[in-house]
C-alpha positions in Angstrom: 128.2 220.8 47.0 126.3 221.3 50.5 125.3 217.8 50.6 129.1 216.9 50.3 130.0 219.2 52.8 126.8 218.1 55.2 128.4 215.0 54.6 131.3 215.3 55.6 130.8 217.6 59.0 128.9 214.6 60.1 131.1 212.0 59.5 133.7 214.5 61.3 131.1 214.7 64.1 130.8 211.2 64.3 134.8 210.5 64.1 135.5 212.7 67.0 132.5 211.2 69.3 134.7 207.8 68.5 137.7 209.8 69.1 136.6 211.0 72.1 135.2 208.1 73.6 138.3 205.9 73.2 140.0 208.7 74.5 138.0 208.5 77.9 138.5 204.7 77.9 141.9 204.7 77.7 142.0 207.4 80.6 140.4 205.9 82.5 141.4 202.4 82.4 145.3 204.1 83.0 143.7 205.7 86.2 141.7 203.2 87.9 145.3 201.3 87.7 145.5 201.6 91.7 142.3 200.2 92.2 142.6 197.3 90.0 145.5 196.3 91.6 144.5 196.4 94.8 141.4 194.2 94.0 143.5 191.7 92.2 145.5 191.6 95.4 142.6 191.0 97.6 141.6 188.1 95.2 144.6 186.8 95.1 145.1 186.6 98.4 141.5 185.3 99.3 142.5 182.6 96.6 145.9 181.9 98.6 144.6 181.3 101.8 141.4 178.6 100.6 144.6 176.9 99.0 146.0 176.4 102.3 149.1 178.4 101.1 151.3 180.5 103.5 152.1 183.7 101.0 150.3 186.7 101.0 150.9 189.8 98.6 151.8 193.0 100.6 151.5 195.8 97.6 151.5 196.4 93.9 154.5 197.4 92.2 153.4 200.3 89.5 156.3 199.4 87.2 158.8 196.9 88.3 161.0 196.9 84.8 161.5 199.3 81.8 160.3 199.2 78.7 157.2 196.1 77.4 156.7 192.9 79.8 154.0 190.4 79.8 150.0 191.3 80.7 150.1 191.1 84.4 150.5 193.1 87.8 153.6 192.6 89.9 153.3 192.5 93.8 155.7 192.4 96.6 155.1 189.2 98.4 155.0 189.8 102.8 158.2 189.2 104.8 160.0 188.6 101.9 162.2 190.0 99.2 160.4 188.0 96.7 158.2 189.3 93.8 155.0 187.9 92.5 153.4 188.3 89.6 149.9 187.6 88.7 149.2 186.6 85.1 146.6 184.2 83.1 147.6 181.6 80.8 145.4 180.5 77.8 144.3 176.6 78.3 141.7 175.8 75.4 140.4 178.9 75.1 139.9 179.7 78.8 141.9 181.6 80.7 143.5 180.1 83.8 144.8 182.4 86.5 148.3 182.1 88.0 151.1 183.7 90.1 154.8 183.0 89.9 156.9 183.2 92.5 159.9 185.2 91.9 163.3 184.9 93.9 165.4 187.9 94.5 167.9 187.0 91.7 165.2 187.1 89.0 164.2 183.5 88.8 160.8 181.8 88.7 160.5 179.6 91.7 157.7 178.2 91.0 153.7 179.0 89.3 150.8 178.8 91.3 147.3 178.5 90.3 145.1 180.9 91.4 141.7 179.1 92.6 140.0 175.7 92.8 139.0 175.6 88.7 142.7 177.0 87.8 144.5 174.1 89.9 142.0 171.2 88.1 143.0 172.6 84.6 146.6 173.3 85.5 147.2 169.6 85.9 147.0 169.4 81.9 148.5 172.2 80.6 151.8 170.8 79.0 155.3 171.7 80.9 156.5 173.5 77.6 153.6 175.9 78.0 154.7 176.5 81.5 158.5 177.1 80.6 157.4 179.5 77.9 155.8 181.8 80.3 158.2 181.1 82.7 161.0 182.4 80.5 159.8 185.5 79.0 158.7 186.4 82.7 162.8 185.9 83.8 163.6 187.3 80.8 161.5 190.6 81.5 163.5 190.7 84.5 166.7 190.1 83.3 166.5 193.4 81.9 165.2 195.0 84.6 167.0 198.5 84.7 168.0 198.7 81.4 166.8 200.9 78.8 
């Protein structure tokens, strides 16, 4: 009977160290939110200006929308009223980094590939695979406010 319960204090023991530890992750990954964003901003920017392109992000938006939207961060884009959001797309197993352009009234105006290796492989994902990300990312915003 004391072996059972020796037992079963450590496997308790051992479930809470888990516990514990995932529970740390977790805050911590929440926390360090600002400071992710801000690096992925610098990046992004850094990979906007070798591409020759005009935009620069300005500052992260914590939570643009209510409720579940797409793995990304959302960013204001400078001396505009634009959004920009900075997400990866899976090509083969890789993932390709990309920003979309998003007009005032919620539309994608266009997506942008984030650095020299993400333009080369962007020239062969298929357009479907575009639209798809495309449309869930206006369709996050179309219900923006709501619920």
């Amino acid at each position: 009977m004391t072996v059972l319960i020796s037992s079963l204090k450590d496997r308790a023991v051992l479930l809470g160290w888990i516990a514990g530890l995932v529970l740390a992750a977790a805050l911590l990954w929440s926390l360090s939110f600002p400071f992710r964003a801000v690096c992925l901003m610098r990046s992004t920017n850094r990979s906007l200006i070798e591409a020759g392109d005009e935009r620069r992000l300005s500052a992260p938006l914590s939570r643009p929308v209510k409720g579940q939207f797409p793995l990304g961060c959302w960013y204001t884009l400078e001396g505009s009223e634009s959004l920009f959001f900075v997400f990866a797309v899976m090509r083969d197993g890789i993932l390709v980094p990309c920003g979309a352009e998003i007009s005032g009234e919620g539309k994608v105006m266009n997506i942008v590939p984030l650095g020299s290796h993400a333009r080369q492989v962007m020239e062969n994902i298929p357009w479907g695979v575009i639209e798809v990300y495309t449309h869930r990312i206006e369709h996050v915003l179309a219900g923006r406010g709501k619920g």
